[in-house]
C-alpha positions as CSV (number, residue, x, y, z in Angstrom):
1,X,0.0,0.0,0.0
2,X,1.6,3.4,-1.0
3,X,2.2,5.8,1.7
4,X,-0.6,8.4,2.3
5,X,-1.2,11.4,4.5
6,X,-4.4,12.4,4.7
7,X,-5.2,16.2,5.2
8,X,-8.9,17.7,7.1
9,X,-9.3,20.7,5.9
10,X,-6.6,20.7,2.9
11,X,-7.9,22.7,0.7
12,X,-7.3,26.4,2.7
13,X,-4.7,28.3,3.1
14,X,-2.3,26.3,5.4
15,X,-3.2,22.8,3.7
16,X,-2.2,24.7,-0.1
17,X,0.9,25.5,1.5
18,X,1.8,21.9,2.8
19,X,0.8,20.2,-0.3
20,X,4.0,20.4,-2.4
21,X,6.6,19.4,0.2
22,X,3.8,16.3,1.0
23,X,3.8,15.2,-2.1
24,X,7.9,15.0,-2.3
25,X,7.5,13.2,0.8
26,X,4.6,10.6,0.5
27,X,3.3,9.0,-2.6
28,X,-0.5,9.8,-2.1
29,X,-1.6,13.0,-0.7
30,X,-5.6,12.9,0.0
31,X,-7.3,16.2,0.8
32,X,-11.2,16.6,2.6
33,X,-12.5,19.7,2.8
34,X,-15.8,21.3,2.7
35,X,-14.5,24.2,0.2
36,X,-16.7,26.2,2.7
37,X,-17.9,29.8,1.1
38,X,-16.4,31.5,4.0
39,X,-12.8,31.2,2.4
40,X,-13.9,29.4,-1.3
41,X,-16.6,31.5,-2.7
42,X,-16.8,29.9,-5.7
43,X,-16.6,26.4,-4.1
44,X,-14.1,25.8,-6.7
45,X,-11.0,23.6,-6.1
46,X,-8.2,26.3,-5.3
47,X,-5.3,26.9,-8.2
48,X,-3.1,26.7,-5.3
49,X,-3.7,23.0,-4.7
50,X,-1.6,20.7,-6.7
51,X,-3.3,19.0,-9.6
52,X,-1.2,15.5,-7.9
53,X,-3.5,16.0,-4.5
54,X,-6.6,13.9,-4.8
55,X,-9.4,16.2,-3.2
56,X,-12.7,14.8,-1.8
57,X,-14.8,17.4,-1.5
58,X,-17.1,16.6,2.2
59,X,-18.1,17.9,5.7
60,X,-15.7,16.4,8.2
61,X,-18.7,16.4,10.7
62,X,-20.7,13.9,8.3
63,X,-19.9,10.6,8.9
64,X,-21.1,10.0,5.5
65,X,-17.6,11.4,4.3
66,X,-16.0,9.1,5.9
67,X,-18.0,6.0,5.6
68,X,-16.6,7.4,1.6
69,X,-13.1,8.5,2.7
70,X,-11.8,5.7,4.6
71,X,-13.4,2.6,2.2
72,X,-10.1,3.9,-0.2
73,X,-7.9,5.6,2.3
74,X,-5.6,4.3,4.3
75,X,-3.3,6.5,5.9
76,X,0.0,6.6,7.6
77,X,-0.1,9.7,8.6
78,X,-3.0,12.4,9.5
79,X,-2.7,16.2,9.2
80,X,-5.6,17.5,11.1
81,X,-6.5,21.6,9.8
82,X,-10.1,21.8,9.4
83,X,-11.6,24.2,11.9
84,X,-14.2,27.2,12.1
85,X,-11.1,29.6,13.1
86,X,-13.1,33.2,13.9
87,X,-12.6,34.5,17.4
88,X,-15.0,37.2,17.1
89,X,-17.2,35.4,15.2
90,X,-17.2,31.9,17.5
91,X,-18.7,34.2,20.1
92,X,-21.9,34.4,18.0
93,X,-22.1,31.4,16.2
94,X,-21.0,28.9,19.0
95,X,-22.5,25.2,17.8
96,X,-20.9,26.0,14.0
97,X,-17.8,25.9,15.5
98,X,-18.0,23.6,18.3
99,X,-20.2,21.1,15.0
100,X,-16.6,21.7,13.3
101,X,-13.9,22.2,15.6
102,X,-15.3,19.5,17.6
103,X,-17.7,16.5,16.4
104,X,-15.5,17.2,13.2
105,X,-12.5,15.2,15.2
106,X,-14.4,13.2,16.9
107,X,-16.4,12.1,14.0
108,X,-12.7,11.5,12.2
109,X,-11.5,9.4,15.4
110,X,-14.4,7.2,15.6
111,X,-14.4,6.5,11.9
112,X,-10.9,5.6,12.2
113,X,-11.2,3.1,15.3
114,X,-13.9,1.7,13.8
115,X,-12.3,0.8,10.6
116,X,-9.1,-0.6,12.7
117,X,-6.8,2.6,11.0
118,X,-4.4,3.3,13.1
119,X,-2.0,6.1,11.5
120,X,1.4,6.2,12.6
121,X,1.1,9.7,13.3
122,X,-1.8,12.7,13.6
123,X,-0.5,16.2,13.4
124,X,-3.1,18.8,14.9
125,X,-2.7,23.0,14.0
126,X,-3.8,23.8,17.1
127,X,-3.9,27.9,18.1
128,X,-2.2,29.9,20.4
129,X,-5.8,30.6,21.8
130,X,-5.7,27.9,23.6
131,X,-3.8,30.0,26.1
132,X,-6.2,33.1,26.8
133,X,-4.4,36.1,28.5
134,X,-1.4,33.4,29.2
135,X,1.2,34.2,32.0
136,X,2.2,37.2,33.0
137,X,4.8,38.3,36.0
138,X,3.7,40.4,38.4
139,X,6.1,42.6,40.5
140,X,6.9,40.1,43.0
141,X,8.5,38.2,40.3
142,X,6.3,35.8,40.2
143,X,4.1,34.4,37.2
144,X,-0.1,33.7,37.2
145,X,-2.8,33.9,34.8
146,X,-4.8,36.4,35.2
147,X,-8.3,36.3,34.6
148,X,-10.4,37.3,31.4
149,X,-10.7,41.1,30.1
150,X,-14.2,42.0,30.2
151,X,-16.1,44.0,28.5
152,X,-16.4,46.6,31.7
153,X,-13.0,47.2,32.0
154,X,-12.1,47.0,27.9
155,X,-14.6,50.1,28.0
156,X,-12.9,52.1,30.4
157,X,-9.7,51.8,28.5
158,X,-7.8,49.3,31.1
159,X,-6.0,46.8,28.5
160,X,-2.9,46.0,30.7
161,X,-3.4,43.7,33.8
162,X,-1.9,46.9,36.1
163,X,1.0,46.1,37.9
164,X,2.6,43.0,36.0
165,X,4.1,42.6,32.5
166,X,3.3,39.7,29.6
167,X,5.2,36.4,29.1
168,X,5.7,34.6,25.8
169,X,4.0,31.7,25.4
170,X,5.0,28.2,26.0
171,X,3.7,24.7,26.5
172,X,6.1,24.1,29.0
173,X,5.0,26.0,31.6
174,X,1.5,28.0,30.6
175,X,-1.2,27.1,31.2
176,X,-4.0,26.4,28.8
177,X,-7.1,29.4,30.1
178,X,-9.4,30.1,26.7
179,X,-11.4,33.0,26.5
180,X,-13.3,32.5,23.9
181,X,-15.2,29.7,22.1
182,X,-13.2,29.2,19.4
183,X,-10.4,28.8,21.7
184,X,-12.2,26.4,23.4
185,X,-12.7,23.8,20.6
186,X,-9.4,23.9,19.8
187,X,-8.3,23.1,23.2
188,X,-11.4,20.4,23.1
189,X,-9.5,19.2,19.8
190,X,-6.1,18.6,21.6
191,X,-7.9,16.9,24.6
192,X,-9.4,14.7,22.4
193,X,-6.8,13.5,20.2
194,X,-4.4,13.3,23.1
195,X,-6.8,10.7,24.8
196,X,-7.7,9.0,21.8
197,X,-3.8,8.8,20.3
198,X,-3.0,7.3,23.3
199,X,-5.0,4.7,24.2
200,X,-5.0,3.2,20.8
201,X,-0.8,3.8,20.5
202,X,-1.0,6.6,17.7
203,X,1.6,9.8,17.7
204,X,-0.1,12.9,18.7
205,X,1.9,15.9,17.4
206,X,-0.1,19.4,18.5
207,X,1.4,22.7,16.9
208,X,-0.1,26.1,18.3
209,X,0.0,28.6,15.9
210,X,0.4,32.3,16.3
211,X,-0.7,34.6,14.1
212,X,-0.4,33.1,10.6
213,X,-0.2,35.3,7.3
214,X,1.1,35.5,3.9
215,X,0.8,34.8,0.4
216,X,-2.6,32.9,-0.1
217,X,-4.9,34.1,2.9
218,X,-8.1,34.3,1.8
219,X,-8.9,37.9,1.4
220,X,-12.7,38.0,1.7
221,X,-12.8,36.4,5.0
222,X,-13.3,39.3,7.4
223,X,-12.9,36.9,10.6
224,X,-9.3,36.0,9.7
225,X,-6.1,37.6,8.3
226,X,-5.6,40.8,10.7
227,X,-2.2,41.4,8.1
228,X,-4.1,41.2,4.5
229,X,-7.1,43.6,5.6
230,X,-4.1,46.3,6.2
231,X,-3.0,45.8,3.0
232,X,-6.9,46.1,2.1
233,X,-6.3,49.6,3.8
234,X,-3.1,50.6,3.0
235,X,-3.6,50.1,-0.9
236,X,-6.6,52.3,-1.0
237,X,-4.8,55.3,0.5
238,X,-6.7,54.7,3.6
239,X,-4.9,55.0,7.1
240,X,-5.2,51.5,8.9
241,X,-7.2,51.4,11.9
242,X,-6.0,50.4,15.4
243,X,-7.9,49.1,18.1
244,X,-7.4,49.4,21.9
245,X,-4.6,51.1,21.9
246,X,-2.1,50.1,19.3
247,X,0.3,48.2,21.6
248,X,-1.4,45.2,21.3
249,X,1.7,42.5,20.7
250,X,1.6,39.4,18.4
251,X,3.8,37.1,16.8
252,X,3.0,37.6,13.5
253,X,4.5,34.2,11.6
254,X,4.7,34.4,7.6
255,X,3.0,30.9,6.3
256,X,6.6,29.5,4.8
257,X,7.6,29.2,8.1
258,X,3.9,27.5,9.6
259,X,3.9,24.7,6.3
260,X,7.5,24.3,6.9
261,X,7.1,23.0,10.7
262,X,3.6,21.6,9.9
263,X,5.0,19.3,7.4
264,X,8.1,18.9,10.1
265,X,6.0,17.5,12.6
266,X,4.6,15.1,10.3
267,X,8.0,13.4,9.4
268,X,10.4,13.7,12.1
269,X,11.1,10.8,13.8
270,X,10.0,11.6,17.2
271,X,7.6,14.3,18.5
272,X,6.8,16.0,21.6
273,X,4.0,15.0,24.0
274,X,3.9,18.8,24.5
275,X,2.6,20.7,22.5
276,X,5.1,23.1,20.4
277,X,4.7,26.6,19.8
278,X,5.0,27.9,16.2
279,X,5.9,31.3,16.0
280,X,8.4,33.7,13.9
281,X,11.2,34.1,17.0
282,X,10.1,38.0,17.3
283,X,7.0,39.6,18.5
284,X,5.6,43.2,17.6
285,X,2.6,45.3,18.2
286,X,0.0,45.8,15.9
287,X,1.2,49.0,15.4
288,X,4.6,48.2,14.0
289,X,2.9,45.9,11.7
290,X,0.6,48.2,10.6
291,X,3.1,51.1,9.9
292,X,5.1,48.6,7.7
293,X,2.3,48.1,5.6
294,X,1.4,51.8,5.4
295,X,5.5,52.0,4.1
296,X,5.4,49.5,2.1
297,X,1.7,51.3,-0.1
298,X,2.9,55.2,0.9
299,X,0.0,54.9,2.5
300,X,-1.3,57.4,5.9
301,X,0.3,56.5,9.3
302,X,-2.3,54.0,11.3
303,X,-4.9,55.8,13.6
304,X,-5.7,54.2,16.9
305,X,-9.6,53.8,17.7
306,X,-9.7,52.9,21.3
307,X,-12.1,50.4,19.8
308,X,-11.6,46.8,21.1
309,X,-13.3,43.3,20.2
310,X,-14.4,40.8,22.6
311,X,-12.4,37.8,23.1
312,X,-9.1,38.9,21.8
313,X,-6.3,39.1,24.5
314,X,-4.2,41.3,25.0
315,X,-0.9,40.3,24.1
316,X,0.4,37.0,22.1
317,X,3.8,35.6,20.9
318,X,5.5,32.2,21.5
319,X,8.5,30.5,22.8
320,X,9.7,28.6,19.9
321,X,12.6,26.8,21.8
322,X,11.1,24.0,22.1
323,X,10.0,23.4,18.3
324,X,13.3,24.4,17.0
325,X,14.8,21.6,19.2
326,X,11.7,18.9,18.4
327,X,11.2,19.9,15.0
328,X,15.2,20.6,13.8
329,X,16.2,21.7,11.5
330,X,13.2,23.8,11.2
331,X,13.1,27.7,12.5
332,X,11.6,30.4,11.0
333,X,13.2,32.1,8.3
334,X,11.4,35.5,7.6
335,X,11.1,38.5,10.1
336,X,8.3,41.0,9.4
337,X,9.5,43.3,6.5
338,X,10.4,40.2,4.7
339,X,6.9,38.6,5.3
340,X,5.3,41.9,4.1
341,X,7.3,42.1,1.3
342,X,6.3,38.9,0.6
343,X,2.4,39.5,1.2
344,X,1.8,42.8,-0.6
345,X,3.5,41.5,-3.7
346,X,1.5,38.6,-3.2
347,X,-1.8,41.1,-3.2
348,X,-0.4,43.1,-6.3
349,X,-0.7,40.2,-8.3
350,X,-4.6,39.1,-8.0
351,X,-6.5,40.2,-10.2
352,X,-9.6,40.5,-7.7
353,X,-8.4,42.6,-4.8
354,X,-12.1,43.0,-2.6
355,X,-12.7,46.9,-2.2
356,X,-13.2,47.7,1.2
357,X,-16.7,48.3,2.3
358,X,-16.6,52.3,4.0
């Protein structure tokens, strides 16, 4: 039987970028996905996905995809993407998310016990919101979690947890507090598979992404892809709005360096039982991003709104010691100006930029 990965959720932006470097390294790459509206419109197979990858086109939650699936599958290894990914938007529409994000694995794990499939390995892109507000150091020198921003305090302008200073995140030694629903499912997702991996003697290898951008994001989607809707901004003259107060910090990670340790963690020999964190090795505020992007079009400095949305945290970037020891020779290759270099010559080239609504 030929070696075959099997990919969830393939045919988006993350799975386009794994599909080359899977097909140099397995003989049959299989793709599900829904080809969703959300991030296909058209519900056309993307250009970006190899003519070699054989796509089925099916809702992960429907056992009925894999009662098709699995009757011709067999796979050694398992790249688990598919996912309902808006934070904002997971607040509203909780059961879409928890229908994907959720019985969407469990629906894949039972199919697969059920059959007897036991892949050597299942690779889960996991999310940095798994760790809400994360750790932060207070001035005793000692690190907690503090507890969830509400909306109250967001309104009276207090984004900082007063008296104590952000940690980068790591698996090692942060703990896992969601704040929103979508961060929720994804923890659900790693609970699950963890569990599952283990008692039936299958690899469970759980990246957390930061933020993820680049060449390929879907631009229409207006619950993902905080970097392309600057460059929405930015390219129509139009200063690029901040919210809170512009200091917000991320880990902004260009997707060359996200497929690279994707595909990674699907072939080195040995993974981590910890999760790793996938990040660029830098962390900026919004700010900085956004006046790199205003450079980069000649565009008006950013504005800050004081606006704020409900579930995001504060601050977010990773520790990525531990995947560039799991995962070697991966690291990331490409710091912010080279990412945006990267993404607005990207942008330049489509033919179908979406005008920003006013």
């Amino acid at each position: 039987m030929p070696r075959t990965v099997l990919v969830t959720g393939g045919a988006g932006f993350i799975g386009c970028a794994i599909a080359p470097a899977l097909l140099a390294a397995f003989e049959r790459v299989v793709v599900v996905d829904s080809l969703h509206p959300q991030i296909h419109p058209r519900r056309r197979r993307p250009a970006a996905l190899p003519d070699a990858v054989e796509l089925v086109v099916g809702d992960i939650a429907d056992p009925a995809t894999w009662d098709d699936v699995l009757t011709r599958v067999e796979p050694e290894v398992v790249v688990h993407l598919a996912a309902e990914t808006g934070t904002g938007q997971s607040l509203t529409e909780s059961t879409r998310h928890a229908l994907a994000n959720v019985v969407g694995t469990t629906r894949m794990l039972d199919a697969l016990a059920s059959r007897g499939i036991r892949p050597r390995r299942i690779v889960l892109a996991s999310s940095r919101a798994v760790y809400g507000e994360g750790a932060w150091q207070g001035e005793d020198g000692e690190a907690f979690h503090p507890r969830q921003r509400t909306a109250a305090s967001l309104a009276t302008g207090q984004w900082d947890v007063p008296g104590a200073v952000p940690l980068a995140m790591d698996a090692r030694s942060v703990e896992p507090r969601p704040v929103s629903v979508y961060a929720a499912t994804k923890l659900a997702q790693e609970n699950l598979l963890r569990i599952w991996a283990t008692s039936f003697g299958v690899e469970p290898a759980i990246v957390r992404l930061q933020n993820v951008y680049g060449p390929g994001q879907a631009m229409a989607n207006p619950y993902t892809g905080i970097m392309t809707l600057f460059c929405r901004y930015a390219r129509e003259g139009r200063s690029i709005p901040l919210y809170e107060d512009g200091e917000v910090r991320r880990d902004f990670v260009l997707i060359d360096d996200v497929a690279d340790a994707i595909v990674a963690a699907a072939l080195v020999p040995r993974v981590s039982e910890t999760p790793l964190d996938i990040g660029s090795g830098e962390v900026q505020t919004i700010g900085a991003a956004a006046r790199a992007i205003a450079a980069a079009y000649g565009a008006p400095e950013p504005h800050v709104t004081g606006r704020f949305r409900e579930g995001d945290v504060r601050h977010a970037w990773a520790d990525i010691t531990a995947a560039t020891e799991v995962l070697a020779p991966w690291r990331p290759r490409f710091d912010l100006q080279a990412g945006v270099s990267r993404l607005t010559a990207w942008i330049e080239e489509q033919p179908d930029v979406p005008p920003l609504t006013p």
